[in-house]
N, CA, C and O atoms as a GROMACS GRO file, in nm:
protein
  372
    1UNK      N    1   4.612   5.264   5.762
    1UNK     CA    2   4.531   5.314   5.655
    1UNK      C    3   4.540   5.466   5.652
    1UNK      O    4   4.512   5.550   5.738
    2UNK      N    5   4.588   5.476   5.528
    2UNK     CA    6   4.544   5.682   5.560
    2UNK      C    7   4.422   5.745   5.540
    2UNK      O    8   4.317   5.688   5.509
    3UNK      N    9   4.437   5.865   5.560
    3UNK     CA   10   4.323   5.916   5.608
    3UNK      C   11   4.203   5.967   5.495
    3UNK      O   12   4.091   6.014   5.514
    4UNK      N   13   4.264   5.941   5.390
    4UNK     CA   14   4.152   5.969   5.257
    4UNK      C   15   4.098   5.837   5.244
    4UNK      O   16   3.978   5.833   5.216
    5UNK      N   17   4.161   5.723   5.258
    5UNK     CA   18   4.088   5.580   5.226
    5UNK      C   19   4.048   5.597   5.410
    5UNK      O   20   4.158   5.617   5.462
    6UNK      N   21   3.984   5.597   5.477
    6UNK     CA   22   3.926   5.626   5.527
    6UNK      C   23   3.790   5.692   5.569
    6UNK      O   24   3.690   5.661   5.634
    7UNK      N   25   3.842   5.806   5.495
    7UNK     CA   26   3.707   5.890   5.469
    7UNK      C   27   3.642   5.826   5.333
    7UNK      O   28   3.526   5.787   5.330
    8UNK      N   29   3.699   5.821   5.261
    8UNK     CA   30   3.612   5.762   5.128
    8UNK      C   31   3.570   5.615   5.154
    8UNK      O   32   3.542   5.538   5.061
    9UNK      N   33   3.569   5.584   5.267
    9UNK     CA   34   3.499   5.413   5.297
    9UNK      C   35   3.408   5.440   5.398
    9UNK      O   36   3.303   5.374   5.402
   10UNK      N   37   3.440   5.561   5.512
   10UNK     CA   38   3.321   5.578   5.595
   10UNK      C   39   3.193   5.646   5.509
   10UNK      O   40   3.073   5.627   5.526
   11UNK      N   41   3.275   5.750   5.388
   11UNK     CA   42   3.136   5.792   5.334
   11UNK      C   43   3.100   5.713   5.192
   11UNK      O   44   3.040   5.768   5.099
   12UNK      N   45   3.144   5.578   5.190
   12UNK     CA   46   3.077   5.449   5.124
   12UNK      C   47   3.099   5.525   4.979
   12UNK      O   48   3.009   5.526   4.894
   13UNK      N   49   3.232   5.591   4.957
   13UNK     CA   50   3.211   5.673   4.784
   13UNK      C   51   3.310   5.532   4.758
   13UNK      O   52   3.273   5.476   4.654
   14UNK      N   53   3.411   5.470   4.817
   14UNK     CA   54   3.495   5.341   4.746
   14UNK      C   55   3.453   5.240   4.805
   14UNK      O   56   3.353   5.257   4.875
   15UNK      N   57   3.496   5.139   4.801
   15UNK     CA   58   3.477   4.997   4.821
   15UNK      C   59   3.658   4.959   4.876
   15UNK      O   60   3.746   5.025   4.821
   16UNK      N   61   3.688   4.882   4.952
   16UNK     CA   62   3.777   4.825   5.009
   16UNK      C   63   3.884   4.731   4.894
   16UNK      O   64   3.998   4.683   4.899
   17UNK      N   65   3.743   4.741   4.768
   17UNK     CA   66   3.851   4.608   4.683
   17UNK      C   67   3.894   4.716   4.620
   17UNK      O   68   4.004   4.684   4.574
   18UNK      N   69   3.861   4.873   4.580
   18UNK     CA   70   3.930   4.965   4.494
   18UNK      C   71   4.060   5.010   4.559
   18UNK      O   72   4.125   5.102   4.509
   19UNK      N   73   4.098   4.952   4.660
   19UNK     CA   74   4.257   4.970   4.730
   19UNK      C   75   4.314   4.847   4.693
   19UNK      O   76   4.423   4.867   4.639
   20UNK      N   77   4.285   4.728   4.700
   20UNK     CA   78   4.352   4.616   4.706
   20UNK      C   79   4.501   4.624   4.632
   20UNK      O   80   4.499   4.717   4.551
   21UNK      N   81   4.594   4.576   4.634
   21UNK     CA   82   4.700   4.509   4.605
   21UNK      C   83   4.662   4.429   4.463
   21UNK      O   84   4.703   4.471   4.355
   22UNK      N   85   4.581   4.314   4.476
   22UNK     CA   86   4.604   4.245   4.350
   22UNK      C   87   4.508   4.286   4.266
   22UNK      O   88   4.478   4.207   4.177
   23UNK      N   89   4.443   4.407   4.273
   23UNK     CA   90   4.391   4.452   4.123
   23UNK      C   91   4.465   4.496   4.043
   23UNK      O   92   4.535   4.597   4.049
   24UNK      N   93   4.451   4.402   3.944
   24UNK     CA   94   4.550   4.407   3.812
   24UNK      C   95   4.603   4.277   3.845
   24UNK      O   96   4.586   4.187   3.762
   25UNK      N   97   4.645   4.259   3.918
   25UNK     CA   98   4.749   4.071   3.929
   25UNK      C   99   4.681   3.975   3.833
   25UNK      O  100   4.571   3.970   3.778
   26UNK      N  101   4.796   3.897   3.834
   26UNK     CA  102   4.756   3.789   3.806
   26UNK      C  103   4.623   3.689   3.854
   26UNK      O  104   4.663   3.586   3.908
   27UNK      N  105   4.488   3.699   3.846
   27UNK     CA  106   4.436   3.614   3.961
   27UNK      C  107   4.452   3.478   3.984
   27UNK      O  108   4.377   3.427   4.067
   28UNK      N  109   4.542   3.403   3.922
   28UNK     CA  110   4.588   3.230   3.903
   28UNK      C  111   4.655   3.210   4.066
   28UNK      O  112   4.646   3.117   4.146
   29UNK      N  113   4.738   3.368   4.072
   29UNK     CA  114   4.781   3.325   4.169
   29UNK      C  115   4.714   3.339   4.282
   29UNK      O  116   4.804   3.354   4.365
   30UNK      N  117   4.603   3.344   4.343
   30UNK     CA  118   4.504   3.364   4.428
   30UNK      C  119   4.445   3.266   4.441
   30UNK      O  120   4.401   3.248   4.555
   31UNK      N  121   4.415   3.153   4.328
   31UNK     CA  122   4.368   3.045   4.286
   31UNK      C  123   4.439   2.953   4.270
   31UNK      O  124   4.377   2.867   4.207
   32UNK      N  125   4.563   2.915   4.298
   32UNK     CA  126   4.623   2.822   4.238
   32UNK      C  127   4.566   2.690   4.293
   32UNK      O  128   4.503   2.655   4.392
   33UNK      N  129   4.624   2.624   4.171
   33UNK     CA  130   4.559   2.470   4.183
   33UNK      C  131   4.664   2.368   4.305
   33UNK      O  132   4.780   2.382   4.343
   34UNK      N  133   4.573   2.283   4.332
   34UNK     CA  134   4.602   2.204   4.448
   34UNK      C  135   4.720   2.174   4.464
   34UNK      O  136   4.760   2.105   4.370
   35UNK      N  137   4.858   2.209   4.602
   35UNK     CA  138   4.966   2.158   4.573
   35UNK      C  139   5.071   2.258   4.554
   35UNK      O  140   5.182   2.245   4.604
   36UNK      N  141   5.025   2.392   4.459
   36UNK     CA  142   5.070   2.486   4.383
   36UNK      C  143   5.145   2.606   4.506
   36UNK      O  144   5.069   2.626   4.600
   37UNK      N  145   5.226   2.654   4.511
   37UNK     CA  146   5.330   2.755   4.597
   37UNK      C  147   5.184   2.870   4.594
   37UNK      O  148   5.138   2.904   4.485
   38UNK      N  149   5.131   2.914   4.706
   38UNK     CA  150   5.120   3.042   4.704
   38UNK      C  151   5.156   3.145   4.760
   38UNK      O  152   5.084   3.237   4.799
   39UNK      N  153   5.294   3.131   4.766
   39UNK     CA  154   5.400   3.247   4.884
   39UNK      C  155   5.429   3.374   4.746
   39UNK      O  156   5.531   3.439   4.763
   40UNK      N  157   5.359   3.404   4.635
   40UNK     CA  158   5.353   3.518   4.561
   40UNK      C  159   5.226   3.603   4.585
   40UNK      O  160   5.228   3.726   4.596
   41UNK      N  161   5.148   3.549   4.591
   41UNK     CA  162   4.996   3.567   4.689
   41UNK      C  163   4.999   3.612   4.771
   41UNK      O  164   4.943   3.722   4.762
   42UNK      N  165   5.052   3.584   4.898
   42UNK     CA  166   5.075   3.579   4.994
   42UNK      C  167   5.169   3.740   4.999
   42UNK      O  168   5.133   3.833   5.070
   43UNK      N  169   5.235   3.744   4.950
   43UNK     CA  170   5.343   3.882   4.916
   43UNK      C  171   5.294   4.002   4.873
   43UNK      O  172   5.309   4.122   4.898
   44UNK      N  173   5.225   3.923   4.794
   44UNK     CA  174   5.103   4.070   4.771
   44UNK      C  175   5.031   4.113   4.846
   44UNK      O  176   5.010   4.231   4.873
   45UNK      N  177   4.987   4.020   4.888
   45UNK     CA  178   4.879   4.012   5.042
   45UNK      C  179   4.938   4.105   5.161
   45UNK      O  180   4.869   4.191   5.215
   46UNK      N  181   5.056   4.083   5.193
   46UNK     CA  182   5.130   4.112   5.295
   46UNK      C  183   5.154   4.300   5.322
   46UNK      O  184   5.144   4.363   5.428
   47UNK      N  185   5.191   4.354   5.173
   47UNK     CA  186   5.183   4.484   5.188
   47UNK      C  187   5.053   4.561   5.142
   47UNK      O  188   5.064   4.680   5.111
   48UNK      N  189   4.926   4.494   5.137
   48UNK     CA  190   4.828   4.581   5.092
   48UNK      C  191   4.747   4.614   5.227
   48UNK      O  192   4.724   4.546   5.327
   49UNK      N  193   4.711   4.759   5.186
   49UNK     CA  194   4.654   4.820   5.289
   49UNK      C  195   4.511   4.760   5.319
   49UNK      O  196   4.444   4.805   5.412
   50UNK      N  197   4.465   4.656   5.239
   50UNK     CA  198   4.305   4.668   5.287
   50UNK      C  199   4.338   4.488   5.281
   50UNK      O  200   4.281   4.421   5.195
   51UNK      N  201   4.439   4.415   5.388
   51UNK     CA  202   4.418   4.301   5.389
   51UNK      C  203   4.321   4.242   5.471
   51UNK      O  204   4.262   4.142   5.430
   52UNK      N  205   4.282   4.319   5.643
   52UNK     CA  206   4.232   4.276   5.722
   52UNK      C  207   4.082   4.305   5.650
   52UNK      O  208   3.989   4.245   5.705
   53UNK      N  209   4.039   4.400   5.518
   53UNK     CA  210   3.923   4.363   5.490
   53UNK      C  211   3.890   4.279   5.435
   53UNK      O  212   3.812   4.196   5.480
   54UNK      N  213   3.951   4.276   5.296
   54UNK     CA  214   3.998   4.165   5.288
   54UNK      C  215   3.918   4.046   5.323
   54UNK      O  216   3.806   4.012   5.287
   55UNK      N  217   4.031   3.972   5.430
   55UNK     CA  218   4.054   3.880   5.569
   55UNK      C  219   3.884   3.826   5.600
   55UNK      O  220   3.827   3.719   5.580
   56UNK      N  221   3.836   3.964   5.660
   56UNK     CA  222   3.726   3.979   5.699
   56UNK      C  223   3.628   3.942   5.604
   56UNK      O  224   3.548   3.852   5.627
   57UNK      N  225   3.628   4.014   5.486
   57UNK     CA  226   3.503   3.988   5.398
   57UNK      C  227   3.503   3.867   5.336
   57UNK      O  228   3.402   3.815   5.287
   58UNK      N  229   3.628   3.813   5.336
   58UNK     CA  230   3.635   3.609   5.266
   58UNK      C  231   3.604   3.545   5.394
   58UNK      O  232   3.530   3.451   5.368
   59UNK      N  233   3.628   3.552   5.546
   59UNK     CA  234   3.570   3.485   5.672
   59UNK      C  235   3.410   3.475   5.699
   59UNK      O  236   3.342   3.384   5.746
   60UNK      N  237   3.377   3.604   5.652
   60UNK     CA  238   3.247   3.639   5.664
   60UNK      C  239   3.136   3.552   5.571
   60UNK      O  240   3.035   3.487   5.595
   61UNK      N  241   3.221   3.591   5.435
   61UNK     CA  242   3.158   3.549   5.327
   61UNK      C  243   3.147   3.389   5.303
   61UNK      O  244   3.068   3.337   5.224
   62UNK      N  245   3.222   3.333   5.369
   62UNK     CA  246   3.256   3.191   5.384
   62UNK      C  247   3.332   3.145   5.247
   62UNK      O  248   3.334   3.028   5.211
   63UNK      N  249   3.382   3.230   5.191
   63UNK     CA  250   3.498   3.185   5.054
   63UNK      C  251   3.549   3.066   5.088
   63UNK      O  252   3.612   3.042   5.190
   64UNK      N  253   3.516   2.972   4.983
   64UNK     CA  254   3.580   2.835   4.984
   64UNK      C  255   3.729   2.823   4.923
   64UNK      O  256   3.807   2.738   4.967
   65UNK      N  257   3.769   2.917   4.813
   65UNK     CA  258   3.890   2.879   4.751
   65UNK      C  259   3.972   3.025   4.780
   65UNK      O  260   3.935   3.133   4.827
   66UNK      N  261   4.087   2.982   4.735
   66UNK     CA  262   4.155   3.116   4.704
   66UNK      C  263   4.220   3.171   4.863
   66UNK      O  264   4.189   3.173   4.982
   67UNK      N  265   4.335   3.215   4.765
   67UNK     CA  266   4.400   3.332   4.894
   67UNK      C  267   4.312   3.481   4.904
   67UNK      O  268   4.294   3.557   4.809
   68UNK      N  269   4.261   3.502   5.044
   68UNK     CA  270   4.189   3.621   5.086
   68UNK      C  271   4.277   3.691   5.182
   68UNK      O  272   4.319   3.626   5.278
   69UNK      N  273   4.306   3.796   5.171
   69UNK     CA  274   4.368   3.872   5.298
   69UNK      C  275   4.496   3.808   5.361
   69UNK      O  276   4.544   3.799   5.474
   70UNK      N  277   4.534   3.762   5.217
   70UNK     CA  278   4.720   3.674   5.292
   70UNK      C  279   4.670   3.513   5.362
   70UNK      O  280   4.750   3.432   5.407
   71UNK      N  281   4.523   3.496   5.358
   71UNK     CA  282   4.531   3.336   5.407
   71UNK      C  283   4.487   3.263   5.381
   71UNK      O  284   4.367   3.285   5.368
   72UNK      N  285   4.516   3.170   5.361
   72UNK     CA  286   4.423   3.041   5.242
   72UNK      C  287   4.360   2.950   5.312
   72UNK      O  288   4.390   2.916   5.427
   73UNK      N  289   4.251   2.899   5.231
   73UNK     CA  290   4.098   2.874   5.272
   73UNK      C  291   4.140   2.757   5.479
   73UNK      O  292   4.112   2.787   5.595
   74UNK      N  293   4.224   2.617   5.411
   74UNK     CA  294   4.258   2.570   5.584
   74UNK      C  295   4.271   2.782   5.661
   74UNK      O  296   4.174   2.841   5.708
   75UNK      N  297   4.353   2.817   5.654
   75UNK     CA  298   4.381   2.948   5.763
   75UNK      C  299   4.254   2.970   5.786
   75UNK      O  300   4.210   2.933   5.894
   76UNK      N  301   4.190   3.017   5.715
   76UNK     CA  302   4.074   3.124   5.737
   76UNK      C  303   3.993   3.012   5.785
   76UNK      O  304   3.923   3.058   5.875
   77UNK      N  305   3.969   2.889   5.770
   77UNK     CA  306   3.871   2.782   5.852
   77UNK      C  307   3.901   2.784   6.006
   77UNK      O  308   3.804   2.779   6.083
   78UNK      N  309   4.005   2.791   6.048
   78UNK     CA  310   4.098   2.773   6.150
   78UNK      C  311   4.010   2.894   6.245
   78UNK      O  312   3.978   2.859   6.358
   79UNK      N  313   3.974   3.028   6.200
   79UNK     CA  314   4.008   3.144   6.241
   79UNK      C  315   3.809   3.144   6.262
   79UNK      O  316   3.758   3.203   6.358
   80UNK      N  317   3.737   3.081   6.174
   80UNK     CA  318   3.626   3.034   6.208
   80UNK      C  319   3.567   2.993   6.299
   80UNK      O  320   3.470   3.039   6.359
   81UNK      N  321   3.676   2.819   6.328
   81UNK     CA  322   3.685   2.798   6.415
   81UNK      C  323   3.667   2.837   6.596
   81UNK      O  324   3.592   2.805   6.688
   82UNK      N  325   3.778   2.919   6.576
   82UNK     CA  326   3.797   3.016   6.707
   82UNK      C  327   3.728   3.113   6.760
   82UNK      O  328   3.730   3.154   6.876
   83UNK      N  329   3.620   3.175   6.604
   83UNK     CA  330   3.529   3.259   6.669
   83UNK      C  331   3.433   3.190   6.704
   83UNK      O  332   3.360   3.229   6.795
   84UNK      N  333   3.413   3.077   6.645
   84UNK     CA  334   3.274   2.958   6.644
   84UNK      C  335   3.265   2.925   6.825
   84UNK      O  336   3.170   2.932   6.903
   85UNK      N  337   3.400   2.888   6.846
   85UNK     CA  338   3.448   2.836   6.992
   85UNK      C  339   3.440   2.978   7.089
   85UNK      O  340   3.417   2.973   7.209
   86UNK      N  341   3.455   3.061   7.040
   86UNK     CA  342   3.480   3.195   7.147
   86UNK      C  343   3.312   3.263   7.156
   86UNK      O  344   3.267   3.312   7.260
   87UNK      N  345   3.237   3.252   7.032
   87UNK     CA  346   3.100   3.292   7.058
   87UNK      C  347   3.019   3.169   7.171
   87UNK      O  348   2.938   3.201   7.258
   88UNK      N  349   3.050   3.074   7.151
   88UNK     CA  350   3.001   2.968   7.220
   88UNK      C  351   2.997   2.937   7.353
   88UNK      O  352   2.916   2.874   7.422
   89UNK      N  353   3.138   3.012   7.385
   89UNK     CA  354   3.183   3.038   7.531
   89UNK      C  355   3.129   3.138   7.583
   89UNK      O  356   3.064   3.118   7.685
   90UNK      N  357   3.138   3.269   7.532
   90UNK     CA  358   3.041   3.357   7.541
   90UNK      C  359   2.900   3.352   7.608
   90UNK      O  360   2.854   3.440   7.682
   91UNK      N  361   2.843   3.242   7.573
   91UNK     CA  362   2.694   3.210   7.575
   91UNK      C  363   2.659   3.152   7.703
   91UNK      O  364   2.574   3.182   7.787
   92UNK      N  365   2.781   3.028   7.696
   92UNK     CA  366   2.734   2.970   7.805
   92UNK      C  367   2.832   3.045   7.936
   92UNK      O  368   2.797   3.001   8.046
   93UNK      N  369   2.934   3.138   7.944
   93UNK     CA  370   2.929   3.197   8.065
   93UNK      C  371   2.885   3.328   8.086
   93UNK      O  372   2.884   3.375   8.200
   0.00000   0.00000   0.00000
């Protein structure tokens, strides 16, 4: 990340989605219907600077559909998962 999107997110003047990659895209392809290729999604996903927020804010947010941060909804369940299992472990040792 460089160092102006940086400063303009620590001092809360942008938002993480005013960097994104697919503003302006197509959003179908973020959404595509069941079945449907989303390796164009995914491409976009891949070189934008604010994927891991992204990532983060559809994990967090519990987003049911759609490509977030390059990973679609199974991925990001998966990744749930693991924190679900890793906080849990946490606890009990």
């Amino acid at each position: 990340m460089d160092t102006k999107l940086i400063e303009a997110l620590v001092l809360d003047k942008l938002s993480w989605q005013d960097f994104a990659n697919c503003t302006g895209a197509d959003q179908d392809l973020f959404f595509p219907e069941r079945g449907a290729s989303t390796r164009k999604a995914k491409a976009i996903c891949a070189a934008c600077t604010v994927k891991a927020e992204c990532l983060e804010f559809a994990i967090t947010q519990g987003e049911r559909f759609g490509i977030w941060g390059g990973l679609s909804e199974r991925e990001r369940r998966k990744i749930r998962r693991q924190r679900a299992l890793t906080a849990k472990a946490r606890e009990v040792g």
